[in-house]
N, C-alpha and C positions, 0 to 999 in steps of 0.2 A: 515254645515247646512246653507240654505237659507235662509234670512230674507226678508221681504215680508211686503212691505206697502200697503195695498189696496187704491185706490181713492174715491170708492163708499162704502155705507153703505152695508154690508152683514150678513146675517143671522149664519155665522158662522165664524172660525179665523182658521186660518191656523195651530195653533196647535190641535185644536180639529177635523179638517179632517185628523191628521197623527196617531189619536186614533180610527178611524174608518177604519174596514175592506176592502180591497182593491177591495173584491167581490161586495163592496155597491158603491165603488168611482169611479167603470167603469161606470156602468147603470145610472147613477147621469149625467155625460160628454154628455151620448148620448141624456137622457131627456135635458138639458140646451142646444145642440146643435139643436134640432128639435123645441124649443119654440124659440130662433133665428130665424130658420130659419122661421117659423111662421109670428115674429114679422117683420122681413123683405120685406115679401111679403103682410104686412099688410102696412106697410110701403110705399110701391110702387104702392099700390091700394088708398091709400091716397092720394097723390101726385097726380095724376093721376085724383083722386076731384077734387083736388083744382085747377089744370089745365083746365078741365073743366069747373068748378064755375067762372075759371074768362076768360076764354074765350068766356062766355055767355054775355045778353047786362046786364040781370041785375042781375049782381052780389051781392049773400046772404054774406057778409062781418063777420056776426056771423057764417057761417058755415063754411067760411075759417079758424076765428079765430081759431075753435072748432078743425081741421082738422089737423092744424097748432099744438096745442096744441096735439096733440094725437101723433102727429110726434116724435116730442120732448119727450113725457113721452114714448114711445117705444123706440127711442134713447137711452135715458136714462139708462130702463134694461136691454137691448144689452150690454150696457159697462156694466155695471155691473152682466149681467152674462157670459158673457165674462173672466171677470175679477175672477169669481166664478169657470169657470174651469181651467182659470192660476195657481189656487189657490191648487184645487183638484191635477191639473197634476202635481204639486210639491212635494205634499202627497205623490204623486203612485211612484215619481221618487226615493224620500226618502226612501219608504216601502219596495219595489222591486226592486230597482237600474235598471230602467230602463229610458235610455234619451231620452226624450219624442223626441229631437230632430231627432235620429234615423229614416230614412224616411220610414220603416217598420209600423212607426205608425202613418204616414201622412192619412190623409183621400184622397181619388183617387182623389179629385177635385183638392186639392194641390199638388198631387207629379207629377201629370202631365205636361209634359214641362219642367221638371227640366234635367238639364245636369249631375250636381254632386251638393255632401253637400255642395260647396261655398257659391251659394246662398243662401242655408236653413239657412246655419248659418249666414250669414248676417243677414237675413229677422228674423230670432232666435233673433238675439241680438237688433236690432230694438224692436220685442214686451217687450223683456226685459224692454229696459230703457222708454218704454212707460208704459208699466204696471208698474214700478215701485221695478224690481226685483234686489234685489242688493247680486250678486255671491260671497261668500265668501270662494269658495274653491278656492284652492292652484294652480290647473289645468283649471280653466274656465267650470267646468262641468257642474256644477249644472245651467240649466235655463230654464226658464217657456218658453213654447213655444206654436203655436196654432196647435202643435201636436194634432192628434186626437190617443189615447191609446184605445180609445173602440172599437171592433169587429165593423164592420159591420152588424153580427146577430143583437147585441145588437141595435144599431141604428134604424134596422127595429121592433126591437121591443118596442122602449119607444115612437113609434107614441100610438101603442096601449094600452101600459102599462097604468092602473089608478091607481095600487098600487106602492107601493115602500117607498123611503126613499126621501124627497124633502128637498134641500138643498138653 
């Protein structure tokens, strides 16, 4: 079994997503990967202010601040939900025996370009020792990875999704 330090505060623990149905821990990855991707391009329109702000003559230095500050708190829950689906895809690997690493469960933006698993598993054991995951099986199996385990369906669907289970 994997033990699992988180860095950020989260709403839940790693034992108590491997008590929760596998059916609920896919649709959970897709909504946390679409509110990323959100916070990303929210991120980049930000930036993008404040390049403006200060390319002007008179620069608002509170709305850089402000800009600045927002950058940073969406940084912030990036890693930290980031770190909320390392968390989930350990559950699913646990529940299902399934290794996230497997590039069947790559999302198409990641497995493209790839030659063979070398790299995955390098770049695998990279988010490892950056998330914090420390593999205690006997074979090197067990690791968090930025596999994506949810369908595609599903993905297109937690843009639209308001219900569900938020983690």
């Amino acid at each position: 079994m994997v033990d699992y330090v988180p860095h950020h505060a989260q709403p839940v623990t790693l034992a108590q997503l491997r008590a929760i149905e596998a059916d609920s821990l896919v649709p959970e990855i897709a909504r946390l990967e679409n509110s990323i991707a959100h916070l990303e391009r929210s991120n980049q329109e930000l930036r993008d202010a404040v390049r403006e702000e200060q390319a002007g003559t008179d620069v608002d230095e509170d709305a850089v601040r402000e800009f600045e500050a927002a950058i940073k708190e969406n940084e912030e829950t990036i890693a930290a939900q980031q770190e909320r689906i390392t968390m989930i895809r350990l559950a699913l690997e646990e529940k299902i025996g399934v290794d996230a690493g497997n590039p069947h469960y790559q999302p198409a933006s990641q497995a493209r370009g790839r030659a063979n698993g070398t790299e995955r598993n390098q770049q695998a054991n990279g988010v490892d020792d950056a998330m914090g995951v420390q593999d205690d099986s006997a074979d090197g199996s067990a690791r968090a990875t930025t596999a994506s385990i949810a369908a595609t369906g599903a993905e297109r669907q937690a843009d639209a999704a308001d219900d569900g289970m938020y983690l």
